[in-house]
C-alpha positions as CSV (number, residue, x, y, z in Angstrom):
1,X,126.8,-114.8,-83.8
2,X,128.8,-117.0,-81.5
3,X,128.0,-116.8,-77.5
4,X,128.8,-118.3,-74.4
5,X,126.5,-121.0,-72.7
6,X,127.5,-120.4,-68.8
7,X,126.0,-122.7,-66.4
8,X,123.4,-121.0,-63.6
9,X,125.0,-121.5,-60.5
10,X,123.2,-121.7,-57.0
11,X,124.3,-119.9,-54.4
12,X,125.7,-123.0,-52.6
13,X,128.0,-123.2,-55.7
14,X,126.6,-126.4,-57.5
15,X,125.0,-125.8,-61.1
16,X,122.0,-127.7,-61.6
17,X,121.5,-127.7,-65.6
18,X,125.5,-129.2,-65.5
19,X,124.7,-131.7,-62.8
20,X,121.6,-132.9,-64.5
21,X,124.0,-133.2,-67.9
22,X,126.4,-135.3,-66.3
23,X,123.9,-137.6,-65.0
24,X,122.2,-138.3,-68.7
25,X,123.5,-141.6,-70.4
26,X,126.4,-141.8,-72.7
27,X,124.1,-140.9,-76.0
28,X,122.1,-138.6,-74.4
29,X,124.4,-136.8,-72.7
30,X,126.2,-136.1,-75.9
31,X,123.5,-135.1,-78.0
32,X,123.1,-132.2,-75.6
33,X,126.2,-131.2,-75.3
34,X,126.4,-131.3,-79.2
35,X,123.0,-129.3,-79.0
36,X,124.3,-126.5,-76.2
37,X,127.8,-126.3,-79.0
38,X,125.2,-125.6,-81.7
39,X,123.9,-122.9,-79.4
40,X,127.0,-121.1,-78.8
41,X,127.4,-120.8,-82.6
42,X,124.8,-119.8,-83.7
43,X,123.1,-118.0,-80.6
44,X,119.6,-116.5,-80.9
45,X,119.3,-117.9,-84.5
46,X,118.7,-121.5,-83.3
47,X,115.6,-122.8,-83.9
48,X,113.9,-126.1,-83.8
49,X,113.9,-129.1,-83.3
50,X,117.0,-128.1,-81.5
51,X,115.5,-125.6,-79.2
52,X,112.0,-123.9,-78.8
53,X,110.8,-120.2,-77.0
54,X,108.5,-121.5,-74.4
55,X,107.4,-118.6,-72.7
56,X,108.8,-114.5,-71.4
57,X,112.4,-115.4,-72.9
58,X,112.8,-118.6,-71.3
59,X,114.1,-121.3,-74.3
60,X,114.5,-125.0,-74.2
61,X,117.4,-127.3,-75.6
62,X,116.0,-130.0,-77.1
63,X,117.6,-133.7,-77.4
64,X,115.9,-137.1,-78.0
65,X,117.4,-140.4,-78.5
66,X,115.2,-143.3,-78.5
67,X,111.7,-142.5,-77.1
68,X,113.9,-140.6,-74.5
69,X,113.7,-137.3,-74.6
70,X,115.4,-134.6,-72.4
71,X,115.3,-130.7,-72.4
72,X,117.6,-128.0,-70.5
73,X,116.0,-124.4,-70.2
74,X,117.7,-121.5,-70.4
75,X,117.8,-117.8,-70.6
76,X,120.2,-115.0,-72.9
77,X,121.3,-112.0,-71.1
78,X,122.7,-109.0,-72.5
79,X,126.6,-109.3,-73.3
80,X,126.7,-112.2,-75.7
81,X,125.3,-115.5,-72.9
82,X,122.7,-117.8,-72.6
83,X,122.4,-119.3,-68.6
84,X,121.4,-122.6,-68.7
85,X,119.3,-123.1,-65.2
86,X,118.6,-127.1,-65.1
87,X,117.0,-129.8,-67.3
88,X,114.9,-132.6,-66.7
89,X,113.3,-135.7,-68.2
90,X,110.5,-135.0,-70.2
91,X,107.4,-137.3,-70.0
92,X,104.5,-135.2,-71.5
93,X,103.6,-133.3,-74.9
94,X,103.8,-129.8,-72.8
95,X,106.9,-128.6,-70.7
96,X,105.5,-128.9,-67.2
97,X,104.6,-125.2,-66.0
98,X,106.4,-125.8,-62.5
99,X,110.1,-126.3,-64.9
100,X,109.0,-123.2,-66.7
101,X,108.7,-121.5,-62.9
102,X,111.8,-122.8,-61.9
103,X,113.8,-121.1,-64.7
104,X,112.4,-118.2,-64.4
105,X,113.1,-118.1,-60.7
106,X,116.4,-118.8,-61.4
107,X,116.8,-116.2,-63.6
108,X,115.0,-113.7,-61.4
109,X,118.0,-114.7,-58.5
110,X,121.0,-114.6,-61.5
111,X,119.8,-111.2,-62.7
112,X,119.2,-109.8,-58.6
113,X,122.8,-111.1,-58.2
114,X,124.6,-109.6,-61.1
115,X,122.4,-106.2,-59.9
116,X,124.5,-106.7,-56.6
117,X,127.8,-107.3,-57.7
């Protein structure tokens, strides 16, 4: 079930799961884009260690080179998409709640948005 991986955008225009991708190093950066390709292949079927169902439908890419590890959240919504909101740098076993929060406000203002349109 292919889908299409669309980039949150604020409402200032810039897209903070993109700018966070273009800011990984060389390797990284292309293990996640390798694992967001994987994602629009094979859609909700992925599974780990490429991504993992956190919490209330809010998912994680997963990509670790090294002892480096770095994670991009994101969301599906109906009509074949997953939004990726942002990523960061993780430094702990657990996915820090305040990321979790941050997705899900972000999804909260994408779906109020899409309601408005």
């Amino acid at each position: 079930m292919e889908i299409d991986a669309i980039f949150y955008d604020l409402p200032d225009g810039t897209e903070p799961a993109n700018e966070f991708i273009r800011g990984l190093d060389r390797k990284m950066r292309a293990k996640m884009l390798s694992t967001i390709e994987l994602l629009e292949a094979v859609g909700p079927n992925i599974r780990e260690p490429y991504s993992k169902h956190l919490t209330d439908g809010i998912f994680e890419l997963r990509a670790k080179v090294g002892s480096d590890i770095s994670r991009v959240l994101y969301f599906f919504v109906i009509g074949r998409r997953a939004i990726l909101t942002h990523g960061f740098i993780k430094k702990d076993d657990k996915t820090p709640p305040a990321e979790i929060d941050r997705a899900k406000k972000y999804r909260n203002e994408y779906l109020d948005r899409k309601e408005n349109q």
